[in-house]
C-alpha positions as CSV (number, residue, x, y, z in Angstrom):
1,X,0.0,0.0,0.0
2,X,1.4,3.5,-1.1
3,X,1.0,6.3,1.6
4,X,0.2,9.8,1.0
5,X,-0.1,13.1,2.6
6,X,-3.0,14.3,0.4
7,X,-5.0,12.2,-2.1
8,X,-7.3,14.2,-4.9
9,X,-9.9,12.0,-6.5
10,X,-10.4,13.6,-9.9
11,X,-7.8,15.9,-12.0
12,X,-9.7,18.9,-13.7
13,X,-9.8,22.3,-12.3
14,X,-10.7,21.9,-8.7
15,X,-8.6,19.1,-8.4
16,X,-5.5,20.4,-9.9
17,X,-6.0,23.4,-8.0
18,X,-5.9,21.1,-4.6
19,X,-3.2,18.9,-5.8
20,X,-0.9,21.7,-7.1
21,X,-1.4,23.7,-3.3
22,X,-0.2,20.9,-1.9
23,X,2.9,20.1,-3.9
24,X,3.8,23.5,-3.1
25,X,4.5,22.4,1.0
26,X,6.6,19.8,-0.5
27,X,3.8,17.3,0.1
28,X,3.0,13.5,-1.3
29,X,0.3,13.6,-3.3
30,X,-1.5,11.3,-5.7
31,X,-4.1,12.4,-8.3
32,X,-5.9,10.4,-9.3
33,X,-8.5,10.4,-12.9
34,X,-9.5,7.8,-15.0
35,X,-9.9,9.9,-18.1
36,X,-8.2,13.1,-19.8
37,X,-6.7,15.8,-16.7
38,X,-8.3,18.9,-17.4
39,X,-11.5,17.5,-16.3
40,X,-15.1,18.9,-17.7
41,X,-13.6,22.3,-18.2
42,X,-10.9,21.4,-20.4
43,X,-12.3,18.2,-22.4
44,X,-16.2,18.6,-22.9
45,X,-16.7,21.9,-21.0
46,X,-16.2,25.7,-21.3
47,X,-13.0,25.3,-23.2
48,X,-14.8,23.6,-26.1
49,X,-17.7,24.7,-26.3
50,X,-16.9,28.5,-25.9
51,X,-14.4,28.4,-28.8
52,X,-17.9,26.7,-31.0
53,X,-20.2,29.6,-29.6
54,X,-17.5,31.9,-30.5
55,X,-17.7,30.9,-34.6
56,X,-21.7,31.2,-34.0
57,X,-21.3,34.8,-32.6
58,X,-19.0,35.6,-35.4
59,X,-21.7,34.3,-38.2
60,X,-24.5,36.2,-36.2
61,X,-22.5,39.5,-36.3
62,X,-21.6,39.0,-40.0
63,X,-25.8,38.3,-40.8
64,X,-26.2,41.5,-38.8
65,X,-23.9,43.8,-40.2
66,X,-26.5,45.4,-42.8
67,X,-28.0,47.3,-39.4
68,X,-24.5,49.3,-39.8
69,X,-24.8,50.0,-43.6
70,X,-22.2,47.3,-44.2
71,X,-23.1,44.4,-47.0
72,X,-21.9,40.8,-46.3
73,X,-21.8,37.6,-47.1
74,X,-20.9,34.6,-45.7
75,X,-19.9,32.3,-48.6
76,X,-18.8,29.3,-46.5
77,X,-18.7,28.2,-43.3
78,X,-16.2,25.0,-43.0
79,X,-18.0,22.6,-40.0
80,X,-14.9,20.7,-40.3
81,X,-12.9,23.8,-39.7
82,X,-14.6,24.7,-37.0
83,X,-14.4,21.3,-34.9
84,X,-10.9,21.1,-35.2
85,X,-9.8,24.3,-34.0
86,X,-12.0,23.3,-31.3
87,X,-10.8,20.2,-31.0
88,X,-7.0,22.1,-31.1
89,X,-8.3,24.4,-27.9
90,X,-9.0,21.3,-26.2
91,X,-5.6,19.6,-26.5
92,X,-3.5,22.5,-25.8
93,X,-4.9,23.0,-23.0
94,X,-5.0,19.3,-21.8
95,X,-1.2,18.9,-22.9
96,X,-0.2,22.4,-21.1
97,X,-1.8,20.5,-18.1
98,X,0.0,17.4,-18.5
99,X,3.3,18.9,-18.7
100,X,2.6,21.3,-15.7
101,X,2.1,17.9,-13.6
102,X,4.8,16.1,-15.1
103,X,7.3,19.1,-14.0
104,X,5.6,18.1,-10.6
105,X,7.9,15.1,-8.9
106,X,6.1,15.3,-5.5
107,X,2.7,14.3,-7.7
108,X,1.8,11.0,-8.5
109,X,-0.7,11.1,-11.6
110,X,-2.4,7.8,-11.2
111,X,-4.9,7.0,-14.8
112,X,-7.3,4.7,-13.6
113,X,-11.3,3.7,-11.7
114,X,-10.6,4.1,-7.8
115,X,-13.5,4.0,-5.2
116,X,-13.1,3.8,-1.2
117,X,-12.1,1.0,0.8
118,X,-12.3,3.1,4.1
119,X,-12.0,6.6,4.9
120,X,-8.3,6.9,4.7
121,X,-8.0,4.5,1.7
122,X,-9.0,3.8,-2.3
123,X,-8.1,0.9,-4.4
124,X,-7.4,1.9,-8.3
125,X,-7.5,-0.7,-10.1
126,X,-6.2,-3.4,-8.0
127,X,-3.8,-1.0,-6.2
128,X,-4.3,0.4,-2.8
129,X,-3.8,4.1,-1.6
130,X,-4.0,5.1,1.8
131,X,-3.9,9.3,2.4
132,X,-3.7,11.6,5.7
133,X,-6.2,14.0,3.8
134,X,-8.5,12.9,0.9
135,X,-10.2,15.7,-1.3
136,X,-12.8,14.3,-3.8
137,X,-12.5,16.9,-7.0
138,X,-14.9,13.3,-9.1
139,X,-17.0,15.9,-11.2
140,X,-20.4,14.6,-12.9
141,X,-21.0,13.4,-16.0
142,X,-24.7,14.0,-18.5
143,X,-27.7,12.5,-16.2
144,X,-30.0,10.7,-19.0
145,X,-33.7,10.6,-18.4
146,X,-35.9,7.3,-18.3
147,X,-37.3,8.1,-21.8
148,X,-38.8,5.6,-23.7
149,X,-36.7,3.8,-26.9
150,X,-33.6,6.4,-25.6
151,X,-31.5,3.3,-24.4
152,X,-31.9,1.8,-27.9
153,X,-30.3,4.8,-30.0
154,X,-27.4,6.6,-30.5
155,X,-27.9,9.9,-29.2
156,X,-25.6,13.1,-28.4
157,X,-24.4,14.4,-25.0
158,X,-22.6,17.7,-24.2
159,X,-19.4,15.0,-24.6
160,X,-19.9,13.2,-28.0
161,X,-21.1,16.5,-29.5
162,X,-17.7,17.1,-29.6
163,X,-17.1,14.4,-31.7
164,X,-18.9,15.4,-35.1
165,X,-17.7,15.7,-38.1
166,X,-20.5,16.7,-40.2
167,X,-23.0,19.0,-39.4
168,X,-26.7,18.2,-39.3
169,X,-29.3,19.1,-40.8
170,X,-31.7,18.8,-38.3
171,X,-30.7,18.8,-34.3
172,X,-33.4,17.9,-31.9
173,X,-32.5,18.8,-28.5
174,X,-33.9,17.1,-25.3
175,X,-33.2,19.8,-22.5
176,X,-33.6,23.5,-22.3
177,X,-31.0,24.5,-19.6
178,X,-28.0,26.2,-20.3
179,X,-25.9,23.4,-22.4
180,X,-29.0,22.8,-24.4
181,X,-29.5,26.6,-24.8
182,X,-25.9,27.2,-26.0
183,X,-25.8,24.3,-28.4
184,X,-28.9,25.4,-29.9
185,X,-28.1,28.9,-30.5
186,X,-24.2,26.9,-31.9
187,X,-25.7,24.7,-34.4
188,X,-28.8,27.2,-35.7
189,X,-26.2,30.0,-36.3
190,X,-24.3,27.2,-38.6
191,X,-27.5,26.3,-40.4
192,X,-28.9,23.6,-38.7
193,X,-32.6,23.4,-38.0
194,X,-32.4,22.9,-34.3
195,X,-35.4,22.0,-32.1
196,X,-35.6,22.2,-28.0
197,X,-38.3,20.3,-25.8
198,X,-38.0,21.3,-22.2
199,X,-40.8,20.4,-19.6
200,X,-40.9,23.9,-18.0
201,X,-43.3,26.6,-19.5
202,X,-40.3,29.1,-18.6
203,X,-36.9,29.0,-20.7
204,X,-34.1,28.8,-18.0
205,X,-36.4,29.3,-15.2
206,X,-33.6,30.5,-13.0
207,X,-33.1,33.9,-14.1
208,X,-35.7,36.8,-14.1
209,X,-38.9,35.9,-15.5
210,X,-37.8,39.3,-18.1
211,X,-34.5,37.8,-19.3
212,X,-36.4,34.6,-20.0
213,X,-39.1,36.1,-21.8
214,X,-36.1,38.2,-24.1
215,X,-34.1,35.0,-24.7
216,X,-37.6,33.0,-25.5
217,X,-37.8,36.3,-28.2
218,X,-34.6,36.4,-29.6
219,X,-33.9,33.0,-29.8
220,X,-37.1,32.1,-30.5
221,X,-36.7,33.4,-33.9
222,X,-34.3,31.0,-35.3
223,X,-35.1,27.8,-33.1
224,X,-38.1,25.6,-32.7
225,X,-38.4,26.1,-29.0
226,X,-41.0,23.3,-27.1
227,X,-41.7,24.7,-24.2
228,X,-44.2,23.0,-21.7
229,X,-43.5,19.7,-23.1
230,X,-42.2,16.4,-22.1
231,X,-40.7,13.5,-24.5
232,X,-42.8,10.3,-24.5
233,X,-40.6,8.1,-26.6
234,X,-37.7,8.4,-29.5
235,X,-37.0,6.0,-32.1
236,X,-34.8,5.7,-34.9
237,X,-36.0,4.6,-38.9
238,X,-33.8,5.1,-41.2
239,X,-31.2,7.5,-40.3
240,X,-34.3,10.0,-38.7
241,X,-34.6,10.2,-35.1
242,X,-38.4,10.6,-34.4
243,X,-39.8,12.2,-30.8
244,X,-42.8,11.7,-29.5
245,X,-44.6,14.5,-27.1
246,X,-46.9,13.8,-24.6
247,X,-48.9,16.8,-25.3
248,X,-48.4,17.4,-28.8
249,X,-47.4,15.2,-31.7
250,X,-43.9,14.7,-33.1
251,X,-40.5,16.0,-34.6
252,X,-38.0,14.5,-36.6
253,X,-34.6,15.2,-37.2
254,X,-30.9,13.8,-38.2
255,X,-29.4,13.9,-34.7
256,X,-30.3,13.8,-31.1
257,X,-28.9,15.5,-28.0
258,X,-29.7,15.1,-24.7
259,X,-28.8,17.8,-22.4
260,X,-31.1,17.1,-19.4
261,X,-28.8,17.7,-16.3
262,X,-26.1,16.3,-14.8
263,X,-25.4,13.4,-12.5
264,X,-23.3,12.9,-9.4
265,X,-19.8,10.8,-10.5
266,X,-19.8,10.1,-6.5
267,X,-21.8,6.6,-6.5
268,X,-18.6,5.4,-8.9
269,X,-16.4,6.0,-5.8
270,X,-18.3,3.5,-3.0
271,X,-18.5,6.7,-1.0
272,X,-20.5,4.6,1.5
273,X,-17.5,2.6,2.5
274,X,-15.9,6.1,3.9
275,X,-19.1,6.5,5.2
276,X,-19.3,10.0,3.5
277,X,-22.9,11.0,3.0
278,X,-24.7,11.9,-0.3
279,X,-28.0,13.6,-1.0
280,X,-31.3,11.9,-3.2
281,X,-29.4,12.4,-6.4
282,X,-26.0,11.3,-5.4
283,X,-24.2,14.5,-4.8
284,X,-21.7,14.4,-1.7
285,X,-23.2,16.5,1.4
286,X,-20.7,19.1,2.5
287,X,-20.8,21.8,5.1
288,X,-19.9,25.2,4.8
289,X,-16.3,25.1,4.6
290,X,-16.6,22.0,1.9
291,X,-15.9,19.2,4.5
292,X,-18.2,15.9,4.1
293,X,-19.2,13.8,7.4
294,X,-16.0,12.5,7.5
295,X,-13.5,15.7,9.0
296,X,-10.6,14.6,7.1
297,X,-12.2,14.7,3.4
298,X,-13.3,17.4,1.3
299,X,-15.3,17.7,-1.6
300,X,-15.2,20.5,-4.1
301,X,-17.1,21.2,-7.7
302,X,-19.2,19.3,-9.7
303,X,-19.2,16.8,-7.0
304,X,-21.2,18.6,-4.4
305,X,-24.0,19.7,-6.6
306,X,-24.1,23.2,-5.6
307,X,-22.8,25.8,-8.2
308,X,-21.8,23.8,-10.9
309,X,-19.2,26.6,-13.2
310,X,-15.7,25.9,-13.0
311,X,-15.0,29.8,-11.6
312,X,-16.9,28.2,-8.6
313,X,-14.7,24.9,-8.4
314,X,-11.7,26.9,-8.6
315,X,-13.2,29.1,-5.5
316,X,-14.0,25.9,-3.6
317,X,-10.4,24.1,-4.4
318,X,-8.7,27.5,-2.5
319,X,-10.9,27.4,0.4
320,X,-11.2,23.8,0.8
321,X,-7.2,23.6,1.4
322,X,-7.3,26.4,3.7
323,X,-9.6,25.1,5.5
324,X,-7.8,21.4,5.7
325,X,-4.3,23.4,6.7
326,X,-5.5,26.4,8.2
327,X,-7.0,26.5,12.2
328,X,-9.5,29.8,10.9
329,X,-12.0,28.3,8.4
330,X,-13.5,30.2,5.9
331,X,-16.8,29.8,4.2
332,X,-17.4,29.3,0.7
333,X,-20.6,32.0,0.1
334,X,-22.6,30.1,-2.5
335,X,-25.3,32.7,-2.6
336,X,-22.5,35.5,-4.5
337,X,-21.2,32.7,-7.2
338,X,-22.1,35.0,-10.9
339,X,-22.8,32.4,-14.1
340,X,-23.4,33.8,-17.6
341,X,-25.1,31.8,-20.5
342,X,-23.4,31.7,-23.8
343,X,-26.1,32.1,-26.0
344,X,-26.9,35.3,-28.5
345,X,-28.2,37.4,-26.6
346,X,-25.4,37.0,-23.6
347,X,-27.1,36.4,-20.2
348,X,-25.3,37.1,-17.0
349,X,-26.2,37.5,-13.5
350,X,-25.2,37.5,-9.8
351,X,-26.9,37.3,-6.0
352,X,-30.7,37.6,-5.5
353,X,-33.2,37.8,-8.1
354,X,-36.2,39.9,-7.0
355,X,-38.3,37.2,-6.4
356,X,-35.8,35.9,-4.0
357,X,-34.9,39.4,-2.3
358,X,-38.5,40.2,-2.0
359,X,-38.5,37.1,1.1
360,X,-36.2,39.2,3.5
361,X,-35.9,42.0,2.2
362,X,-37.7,45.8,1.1
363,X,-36.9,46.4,-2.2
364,X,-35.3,49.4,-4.4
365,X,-35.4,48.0,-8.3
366,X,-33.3,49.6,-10.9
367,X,-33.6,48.8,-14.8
368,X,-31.7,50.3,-18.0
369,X,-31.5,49.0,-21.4
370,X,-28.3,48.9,-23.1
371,X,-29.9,52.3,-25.5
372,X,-29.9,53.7,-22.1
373,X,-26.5,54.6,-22.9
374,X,-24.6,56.2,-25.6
375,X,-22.5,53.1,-27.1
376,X,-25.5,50.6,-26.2
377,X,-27.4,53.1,-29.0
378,X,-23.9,53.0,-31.3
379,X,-24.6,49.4,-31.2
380,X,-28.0,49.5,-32.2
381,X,-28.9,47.3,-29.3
382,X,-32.4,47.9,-28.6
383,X,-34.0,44.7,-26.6
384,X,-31.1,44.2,-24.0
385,X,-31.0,45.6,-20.4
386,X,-29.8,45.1,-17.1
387,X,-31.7,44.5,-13.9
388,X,-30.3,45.8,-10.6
389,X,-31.6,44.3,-7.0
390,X,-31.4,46.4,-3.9
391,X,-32.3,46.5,-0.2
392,X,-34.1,49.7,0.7
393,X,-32.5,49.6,3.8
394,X,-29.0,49.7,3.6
395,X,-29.1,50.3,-0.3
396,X,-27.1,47.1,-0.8
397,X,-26.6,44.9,-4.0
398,X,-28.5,42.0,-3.4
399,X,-28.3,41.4,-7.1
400,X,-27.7,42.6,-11.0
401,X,-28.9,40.8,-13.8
402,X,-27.9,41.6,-17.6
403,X,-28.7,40.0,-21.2
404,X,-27.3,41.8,-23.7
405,X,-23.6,42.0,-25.9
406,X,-21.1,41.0,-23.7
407,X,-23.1,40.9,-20.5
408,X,-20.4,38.3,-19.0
409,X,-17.6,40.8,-19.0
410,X,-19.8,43.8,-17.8
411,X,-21.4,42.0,-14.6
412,X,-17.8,41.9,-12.7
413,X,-17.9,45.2,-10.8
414,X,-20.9,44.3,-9.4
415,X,-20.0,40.5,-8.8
416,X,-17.4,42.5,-6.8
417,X,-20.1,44.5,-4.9
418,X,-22.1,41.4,-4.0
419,X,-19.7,39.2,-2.5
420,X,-18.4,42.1,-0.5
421,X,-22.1,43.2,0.6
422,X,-21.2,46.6,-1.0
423,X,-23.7,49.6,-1.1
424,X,-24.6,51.4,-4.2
425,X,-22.0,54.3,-4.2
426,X,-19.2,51.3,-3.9
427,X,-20.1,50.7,-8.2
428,X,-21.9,54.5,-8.9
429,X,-18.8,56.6,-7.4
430,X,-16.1,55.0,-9.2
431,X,-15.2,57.3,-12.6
432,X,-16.8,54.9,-15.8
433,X,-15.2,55.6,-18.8
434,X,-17.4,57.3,-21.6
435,X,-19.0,56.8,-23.8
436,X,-18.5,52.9,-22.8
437,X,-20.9,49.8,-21.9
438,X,-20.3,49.8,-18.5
439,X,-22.1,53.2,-18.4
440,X,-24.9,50.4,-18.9
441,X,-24.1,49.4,-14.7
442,X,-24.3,53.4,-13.4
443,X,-27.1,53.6,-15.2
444,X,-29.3,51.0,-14.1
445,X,-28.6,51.8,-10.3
446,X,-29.1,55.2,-11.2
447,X,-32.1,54.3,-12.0
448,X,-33.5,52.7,-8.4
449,X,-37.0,53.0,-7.3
């Protein structure tokens, strides 16, 4: 049996972050994945699928330029071409990762299965590991839904989307979250005829009911979107994949994807024999300074269920090993984590949204549309705004909520102002450039009633 001082179970971003903390106390650590390092992120996450969305945002730009007086067209667009530079993204990165462990000699990268013997020990693949401090980094992996005929087909998941070669015709999507939603807006801005069924009446339910309704709008007008409705059945005949509706009738198409949530990779590890606890869907219970029932194991990103974006994994993977080395804990503030949605239009928000706030608190809302401002109306954007959320009180940020060009990139001074339970004047009395799109963030809390 090999002895460590710290084992991590998993090697994408919260894992490496773990495992490379420790190497630098001159540590023993072993690292442990059975596929690619780099994890989600790296291999079938943001890295790929950002550098797709970004050809899509470059066609959608092109088709829009005759707002600006500017004629274009777009002759071409190679699917091919666009896969592999993807495809390119995702191996640099992987490789870049690879080397950085391999200049590591105090980490042990170990490529295979493992799952608990006890709490201080895993076996992978016939070899047994016993560590000091274990940190579970596992990840999840697409959850697939007890459809009908679904086990008998070849379908598509955020992973084997990766692996096409030839762009189809017709995409029917099972899932209208955020992977679904950026995939559809990818393949419609290629060409494809894309179609999403999603059982809630609300796209992406978790953001204000006004950025739902905008996104239903916008993108809306180039995909079929099935709101309200749950698949039945899918079968296959002839190279068409057919999908039946409970509520009303069917669609075909060339290829199916399921993006329908994610499951827990924790029941892969025999958690039970550390005795670490797990919630209904599998995802490891952890308190609020990432440490399961057992005090001497963590667990950090995808694994826990909670805020499932790699910025938030990286977040968790500092705080966790402070907390494992450290005698003041800290608390990893799940309630400040910002996300932003890749599709066209950009969605982005942070904290409360008013429906939330409205439960503790009185309410100042402030509103703005990106015309608000002098390059929002240079842009010609005329449908996107911001949303701010505010306690009355103390005139806090409780929230901010944006869909619009590059709402990802403009949300960060206030991501700022949530996690440090800022007030107003914090964002309104710093200088803004102008005429810029931030003026988009001034104006909106300007704006509070």
């Amino acid at each position: 049996m090999k002895r460590y001082d710290v084992i991590v179970i998993g090697a994408g971003d919260a894992g490496l972050g773990v495992a490379f903390k420790a190497a630098t106390r001159g540590l023993k650590i072993a690292l442990v994945d059975k596929g690619n390092v780099g994890g989600t992120c790296i291999n079938s996450g943001c890295v790929p699928s950002k550098t797709l969305i970004a050809a899509a945002d470059r066609v959608i730009e092109i088709r829009d330029a005759a707002r600006f007086g500017i004629s274009a067209d777009i002759r071409e667009i190679d699917f091919g071409a666009v896969m592999d530079r993807m495809r390119s993204a995702a191996a640099g990165g992987r490789n870049a990762i690879a080397d950085a462990i391999a200049a590591t000699p105090n980490i042990d990268l170990v490529n295979a299965e493992c799952h608990f013997i006890d709490d201080h020990t895993i076996d992978t693949g016939g070899e047994k590991k016993r560590g000091k401090k274990i940190f579970i980094a596992s990840g999840a992996r697409p959850s697939v839904p007890p459809i009908k005929g679904l086990d008998a087909v070849h379908y598509l998941t955020n992973e084997s989307v990766l692996e096409l070669d030839k762009r189809p015709e017709g995409l029917i999507i099972i899932g209208g979250g955020y992977v679904g939603l950026e995939y559809a807006h990818f393949f419609s801005a290629l060409g494809t005829k894309v179609t999403v069924i999603d059982r809630n009446n609300v796209l992406i339910p978790f953001e204000e009911p006004e950025i739902s309704e905008l996104l239903k709008k916008e993108l809306g007008g180039r995909v079929d979107l099935r709101l309200g409705s749950e698949t039945e059945e899918v079968s296959l005949d002839g190279g068409s994949y057919t999908v039946r509706l409970k509520e009303n009738g069917e669609i075909s198409g060339e290829a199916l994807m399921v993006a329908a949530g994610r499951k827990s990779n924790a029941d892969l590890l025999r958690v039970d024999n550390a005795g670490i606890e797990a919630d209904a869907a599998g995802f490891i219970r952890v308190d609020d300074f990432l440490r399961t029932s057992r005090g001497h194991i963590w667990a950090i990103g995808d694994a826990t269920g909670k805020a499932m974006f790699t910025h938030a994994a990286d977040k968790e993977a500092e705080l966790a090993w402070h907390n494992a080395i450290q005698r003041k804990k800290i608390r990893m503030d799940f309630g400040s984590v910002p996300h932003a949605v890749y599709t066209w239009p950009q969605i982005a928000s942070v904290g409360m949204t008013e429906a939330q706030a409205a439960k503790g608190y009185k309410l100042l809302i402030g509103r703005a549309k990106y015309s608000d401002t002098v390059m929002g109306e240079a842009l010609g954007e005329q449908e996107g705004f911001a949303k701010a959320v505010v306690d009355k009180d103390t005139e806090r940020v409780l929230g901010f909520h944006i869909i619009g060009p590059h709402a990802a990139m403009l949300i960060q001074e206030v991501v700022n102002a949530v996690i440090h339970k800022e007030r107003v004047k914090s964002v309104t009395d710093c200088m803004h450039i102008f005429p810029a799109l931030s003026n988009l963030i001034t104006e909106t809390l300007g704006n509070l009633q």
